[in-house]
N, C-alpha and C positions, 0 to 999 in steps of 0.2 A: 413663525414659531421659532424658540431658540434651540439653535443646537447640541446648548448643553442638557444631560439627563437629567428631569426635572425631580422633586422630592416626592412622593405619595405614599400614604397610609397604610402599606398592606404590611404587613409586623413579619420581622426575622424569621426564617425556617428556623426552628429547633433543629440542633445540633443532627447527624444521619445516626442514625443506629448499623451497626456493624451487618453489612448487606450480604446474605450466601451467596452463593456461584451458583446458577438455576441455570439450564438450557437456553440456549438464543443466541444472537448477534449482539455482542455490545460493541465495537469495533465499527466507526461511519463513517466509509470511505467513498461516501457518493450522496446524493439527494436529486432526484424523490428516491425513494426506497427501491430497491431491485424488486420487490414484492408487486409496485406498480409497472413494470416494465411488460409490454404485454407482445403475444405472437401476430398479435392486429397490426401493430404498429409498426411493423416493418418495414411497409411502403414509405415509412417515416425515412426513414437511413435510406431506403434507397432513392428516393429521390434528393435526401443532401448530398450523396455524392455525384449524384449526375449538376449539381450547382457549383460554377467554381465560388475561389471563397472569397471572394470581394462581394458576390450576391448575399453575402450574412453578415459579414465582418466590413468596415471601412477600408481597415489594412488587417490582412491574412493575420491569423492568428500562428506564432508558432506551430510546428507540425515535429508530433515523435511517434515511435513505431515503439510499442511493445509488443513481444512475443513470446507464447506461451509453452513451456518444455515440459509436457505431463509424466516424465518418465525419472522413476525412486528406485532404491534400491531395497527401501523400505516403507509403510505407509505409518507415518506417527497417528498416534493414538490420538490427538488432537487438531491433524490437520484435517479441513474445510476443502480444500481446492482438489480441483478436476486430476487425479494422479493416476499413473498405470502402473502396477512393478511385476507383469506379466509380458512384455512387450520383448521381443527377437531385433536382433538386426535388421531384417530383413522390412517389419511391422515402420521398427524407429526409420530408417531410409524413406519408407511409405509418405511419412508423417512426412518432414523434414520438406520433401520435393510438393506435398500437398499446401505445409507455409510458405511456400515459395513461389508455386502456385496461385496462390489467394494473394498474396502480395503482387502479383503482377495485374490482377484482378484488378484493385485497389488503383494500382498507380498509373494505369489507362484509362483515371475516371477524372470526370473536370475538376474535380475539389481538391485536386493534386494540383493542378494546375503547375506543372513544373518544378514545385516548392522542393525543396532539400529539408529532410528532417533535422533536425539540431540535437533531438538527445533517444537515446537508443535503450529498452530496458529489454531484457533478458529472463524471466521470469517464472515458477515452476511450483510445482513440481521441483528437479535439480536440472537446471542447464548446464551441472557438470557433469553431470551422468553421461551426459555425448563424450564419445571416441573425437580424437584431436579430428580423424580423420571426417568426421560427420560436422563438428564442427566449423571446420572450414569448407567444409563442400554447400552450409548453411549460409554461412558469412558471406563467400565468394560469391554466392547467389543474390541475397540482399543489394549487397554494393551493386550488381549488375544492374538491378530493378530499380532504385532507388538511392545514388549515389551518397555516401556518406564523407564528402568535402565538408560540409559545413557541421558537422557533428560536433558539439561543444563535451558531451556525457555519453558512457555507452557502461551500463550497471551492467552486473553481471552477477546472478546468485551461486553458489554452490554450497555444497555439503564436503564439511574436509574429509570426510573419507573417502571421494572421488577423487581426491586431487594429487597430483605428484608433481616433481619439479618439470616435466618436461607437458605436463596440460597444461600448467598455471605460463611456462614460459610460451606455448601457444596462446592461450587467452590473452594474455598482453601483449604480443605479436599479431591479432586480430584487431585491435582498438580499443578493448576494453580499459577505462578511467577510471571505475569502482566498482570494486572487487568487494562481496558482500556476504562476508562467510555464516551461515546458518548456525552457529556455535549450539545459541540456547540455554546451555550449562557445561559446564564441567567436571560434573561429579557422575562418574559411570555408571551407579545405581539408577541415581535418577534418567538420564539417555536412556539407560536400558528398561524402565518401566516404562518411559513415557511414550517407548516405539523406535526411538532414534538410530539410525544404523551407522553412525560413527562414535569413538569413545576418544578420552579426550587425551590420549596418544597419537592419533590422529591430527588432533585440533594441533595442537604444537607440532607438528613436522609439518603442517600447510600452511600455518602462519607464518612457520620462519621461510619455508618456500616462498611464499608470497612477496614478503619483505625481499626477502634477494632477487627476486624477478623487475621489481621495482612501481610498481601499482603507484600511483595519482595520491586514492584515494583506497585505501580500509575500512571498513566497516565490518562491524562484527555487529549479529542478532543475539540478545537474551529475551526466557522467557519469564516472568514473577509469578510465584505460584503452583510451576508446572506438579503433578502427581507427585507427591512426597516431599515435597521440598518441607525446607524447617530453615528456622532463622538461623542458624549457626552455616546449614550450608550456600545459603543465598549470599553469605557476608565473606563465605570464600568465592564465591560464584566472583564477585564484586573485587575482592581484589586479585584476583586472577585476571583479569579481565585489564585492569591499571596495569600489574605487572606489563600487559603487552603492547600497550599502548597505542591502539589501535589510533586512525583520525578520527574515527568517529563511531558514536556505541547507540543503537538502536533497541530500547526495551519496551516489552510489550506486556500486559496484562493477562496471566491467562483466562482466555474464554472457551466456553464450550458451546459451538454451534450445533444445531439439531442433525449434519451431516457425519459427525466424527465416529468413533471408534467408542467413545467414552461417553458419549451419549445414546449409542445403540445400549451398550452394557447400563447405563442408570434407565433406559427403558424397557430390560428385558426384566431388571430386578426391581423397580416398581421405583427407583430413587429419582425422587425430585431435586434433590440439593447434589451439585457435582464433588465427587469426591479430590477439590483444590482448595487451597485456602480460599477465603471471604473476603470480598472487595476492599473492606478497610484496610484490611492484613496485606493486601497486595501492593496496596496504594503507599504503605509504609515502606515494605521491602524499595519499593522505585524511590520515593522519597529517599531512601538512606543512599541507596548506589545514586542519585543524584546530587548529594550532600560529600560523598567519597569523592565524585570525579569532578566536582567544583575545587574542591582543596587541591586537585594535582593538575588545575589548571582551566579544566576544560569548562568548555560553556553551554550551557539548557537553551538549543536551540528549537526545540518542540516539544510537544507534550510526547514525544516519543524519544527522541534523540539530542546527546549531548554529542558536542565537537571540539576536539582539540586546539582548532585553531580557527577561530568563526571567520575571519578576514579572508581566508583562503580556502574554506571550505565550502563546499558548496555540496544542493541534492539538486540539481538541475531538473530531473524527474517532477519528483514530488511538486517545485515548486511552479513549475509552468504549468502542471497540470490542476494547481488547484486555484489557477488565474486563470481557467479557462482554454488553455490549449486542446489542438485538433490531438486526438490520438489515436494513429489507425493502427489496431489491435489484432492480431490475427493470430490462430490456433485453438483447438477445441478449446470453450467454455471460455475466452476471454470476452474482456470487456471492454470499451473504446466509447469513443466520442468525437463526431466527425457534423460541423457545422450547424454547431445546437445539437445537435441528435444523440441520446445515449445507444449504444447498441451490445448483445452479447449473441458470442455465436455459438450453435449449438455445444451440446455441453456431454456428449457421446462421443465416444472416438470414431466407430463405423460412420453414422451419421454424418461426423463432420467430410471425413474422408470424400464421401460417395460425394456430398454434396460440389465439394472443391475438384475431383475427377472429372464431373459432368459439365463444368467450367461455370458452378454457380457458388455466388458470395455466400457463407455459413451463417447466415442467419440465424438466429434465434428467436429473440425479441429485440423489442427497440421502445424509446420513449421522450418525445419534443418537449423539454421543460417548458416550462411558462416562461414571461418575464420575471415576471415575483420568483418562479422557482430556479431560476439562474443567478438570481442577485442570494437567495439564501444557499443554494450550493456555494457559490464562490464564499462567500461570508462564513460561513461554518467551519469551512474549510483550513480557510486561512488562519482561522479564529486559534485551531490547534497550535501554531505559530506562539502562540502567547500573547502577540497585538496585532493591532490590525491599524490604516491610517483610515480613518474618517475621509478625508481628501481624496484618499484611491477611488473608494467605494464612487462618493457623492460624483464627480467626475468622469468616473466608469456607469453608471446607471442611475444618475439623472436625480439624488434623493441621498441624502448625508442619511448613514445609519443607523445614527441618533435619533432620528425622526424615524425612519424606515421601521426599524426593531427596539422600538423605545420600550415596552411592555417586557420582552423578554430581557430585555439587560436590565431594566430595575429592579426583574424579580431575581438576577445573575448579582445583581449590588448588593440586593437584601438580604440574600445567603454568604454573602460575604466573601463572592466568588470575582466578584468585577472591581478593578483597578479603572478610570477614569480621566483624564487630564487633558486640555488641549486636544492635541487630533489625534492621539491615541488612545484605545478603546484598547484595555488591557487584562488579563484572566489574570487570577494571582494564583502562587502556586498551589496552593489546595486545591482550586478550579484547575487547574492545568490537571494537576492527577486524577481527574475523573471528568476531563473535559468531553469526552463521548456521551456520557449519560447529559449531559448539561446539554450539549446540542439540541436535543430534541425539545426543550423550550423553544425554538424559532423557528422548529416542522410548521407547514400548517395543521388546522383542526384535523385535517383528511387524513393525513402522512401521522399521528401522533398515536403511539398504540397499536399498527399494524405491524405485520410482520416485518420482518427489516429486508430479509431474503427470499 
C-alpha cells in the first residue's frame, strides 16, 4: 500500500456555520477520554509501578514530576481545576509534607529505577500563592527524594498578584526556567467579572519584577473570549501583550466545562448557550493576535502558543509528554502517566490527605491504553504542533500514519484542514484554530460522542 494519502469521493464539508459556546470540554489533553478512566483500574498503576521501565519501554522513557498547588486567592468563574481559597497555614503545611510524602512513595517503587526527572512542572490552582518559606520547605524536600541534577525545565505558574520582587527572586533561586504568568487579560473590567483576583496594575510591576530577576523563559497566558470581551478590547489585550515582549505567549479559547462557576449559573437559569463569544468569533480574535505577533517576529509554534525565538525556545513539558513520557504526578486531583498507565488521584483534599498519611498512593482511577490507543494519543497530540513526521510515527509504532489514520486525514484534507507533502503530515492554519474539535475524527467509534470528563 502507498504511503501517500490516496484521492476518494466523499465531497467537501460545506463551509462551518458560526458554532455557540454550549457546556462541555473542548480542550484534549489526553486520550481515551478521562470519562473512560475507571476506580477498577487501579490495579492497573499499581502494578506499572511495582515494574522497572525497561519491563515496557526498550530504553526508559523520559521521566517528569508534576505537582499540583490547589490553593487561590480567588476561584475564577471559569476555572475547571481542583482549587481551595479556604485553606490556613496550618491546612497548606498539611498538604505540602502530604506531596512530599506521596513522592517519596513513588520513588521507592521499581519504575523509578534510580532515573532523575529531566523536566519539573509546578501546576494549580497558583503555586504562587505559597510563602517563599513554604516554598522552599517544598522544593528542599523534592530534591531530597528525587534529585534534580539532571533537570533540563522546571515551569512554574503564578498569578501576578501573588508575586513581589523578593518571591519572584526566590522562585528563580529555587530552579525555576519558566516562569508562566496567568495574565488572561488586561482590562480590569473584564478580570473583575470573569473572577480574576489580580488587576492589571499588578501584571506590570511582576512582569517588570520578573524581567530583573532574570527567568530563561516567559510566558505569559491569554484567554479569547473570556465574559465580556468585545473586539476593540481583545486588540488592546493583543498589543499590550507585544508591548512586553514576553518569549513566549500562550492563548487559549474560552470554554465552559460542566465544573465552572458559569456553568452552574447557565444551569440554575435554564441557559444552554454560555454567555462568551461563539467559536468562530474566538477563532478570529486568535487568528488576529496570531497575525500581530508574526509581524513583530515571533513564530506559531502550536495551536496554542507563539514564540519569540523558536531556535531557543523550548516547552520541554508539553513536548516529552506528548511523546509519551513517564509522568509521576502527585497531589489532590492530578493526573500522571507511569509505564503505559494513565492515572489520577483522588480529587478531595481530606481524601487525598488521609489517604497519603496512612502511607497509601492517592489513587483514584487509572486506565492501560491499547496499542491503537497509544499510537492515537501520541498522534493527536502532536498533531496540535501543526506537523507531525510520518517517519516518527511509522518507526515508533510499526505502521506509517498515512496508512494507520488514512480515513480520518482524507476527511481532515476534504474540509480543507490538512497540508500533505513528503513526511510531513501538516494542519493549516484554519485546522490549527480549531484543532481540538478536529481531533476527535481519529477517537475510536467507542471514545467519539462521550463524555470527555
Amino acid at each position: 500500500m502507498s504511503n501517500a494519502i490516496a484521492t476518494h469521493s466523499v465531497p467537501k464539508a460545506p463551509p462551518l456555520e458560526p458554532q455557540r459556546t454550549t457546556a462541555g470540554n473542548y480542550f484534549v489533553s489526553n486520550y481515551p477520554p478521562f470519562s473512560f478512566w475507571q476506580p477498577a483500574f487501579v490495579p492497573q498503576l499499581e502494578a506499572a509501578i511495582e515494574r522497572p521501565p525497561d519491563a515496557v519501554h526498550p530504553a526508559a522513557p523520559q521521566l517528569g514530576v508534576y505537582v499540583h498547588i490547589p490553593f487561590c486567592r480567588k476561584r475564577c468563574h471559569f476555572c475547571y481545576f481542583k482549587v481551595y481559597t479556604d485553606k490556613d497555614a496550618k491546612e497548606i503545611r498539611g498538604y505540602l509534607d502530604a506531596l512530599l510524602a506521596e513522592l517519596a512513595l513513588y520513588a521507592a517503587k521499581p519504575f523509578v529505577g534510580g532515573r532523575r526527572p529531566s523536566f519539573v512542572y509546578f501546576g494549580g490552582g497558583t503555586p504562587s500563592y505559597l510563602s517563599v518559606d513554604q516554598l522552599r520547605h517544598l522544593t528542599d524536600g523534592m530534591k531530597r527524594c528525587l534529585p534534580w541534577d539532571q533537570v533540563e525545565e522546571v515551569t512554574f505558574e503564578c498569578e501576578p498578584g501573588t508575586l513581589t520582587d523578593r518571591k519572584l527572586a526566590a522562585i528563580r533561586e529555587l530552579g525555576v526556567t519558566r516562569l508562566s504568568l496567568g495574565i488572561e487579560h488586561f482590562d480590569d473590567h473584564i478580570l473583575e467579572v470573569n473572577g480574576r483576583a489580580h488587576r492589571s496594575a499588578e501584571i506590570a510591576r511582576a512582569y517588570a519584577y520578573a524581567r530583573q530577576v532574570g527567568f530563561p523563559q516567559i510566558n505569559i497566558d491569554l484567554i479569547a473570549g473570556m465574559l465580556e470581551e468585545t473586539e476593540a478590547k481583545w486588540r488592546l489585550a493583543v498589543a499590550k501583550t507585544l508591548a512586553l515582549e514576553p518569549d513566549s505567549v500562550t492563548i487559549y479559547q474560552m470554554e465552559i466545562p460542566y465544573n465552572t462557576t458559569i456553568y452552574q449559573q447557565m444551569k440554575a437559569t435554564g441557559k444552554l448557550v454560555a454567555p462568551v463569544a461563539d467559536w468562530d468569533t474566538k477563532r478570529r480574535w486568535v487568528a488576529y493576535a496570531w497575525a500581530e505577533l508574526e509581524k513583530a517576529g515571533y513564530a506559531i509554534a502550536s495551536a496554542y502558543t507563539a514564540v519569540k525565538d523558536k531556535a531557543n525556545t523550548r516547552f520541554i513539558y508539553r513536548d516529552r509528554l506528548w511523546a509519551g513520557a513517564d509522568l509521576l504526578s502527585v497531589g489532590v486531583a492530578s493526573f500522571g502517566h507511569i509505564g503505559g498507565t494513565h492515572y489520577q488521584n483522588h480529587h478531595d483534599f481530606l481524601p487525598y490527605v488521609a489517604a497519603v498519611n496512612a502511607g497509601r498512593l492517592p489513587i483514584y482511577r487509572a486506565l492501560t491504553p491499547s496499542a491503537e490507543e497509544r499510537y492515537i494519543r501520541e498522534f493527536i497530540l502532536q498533531l496540535k504542533l501543526g506537523s507531525v513526521s510520518a517517519a516518527y510515527f511509522a518507526q515508533k509504532f510499526g505502521v506509517d500514519p498515512r496508512v494507520q489514520f488514512a480515513a480520518p486525514l482524507l476527511t481532515l484534507r476534504d474540509w480543507g484542514f490538512l497540508q500533505n507533502g513528503g513526511d510531513r503530515i501538516a494542519i493549516t492554519r484554519a485546522g490549527l484554530l480549531q484543532v481540538d474539535r478536529l481531533l476527535h475524527e481519529f477517537f475510536k467509534p467507542e471514545h467519539r460522542g462521550a463524555r470527555y470528563a
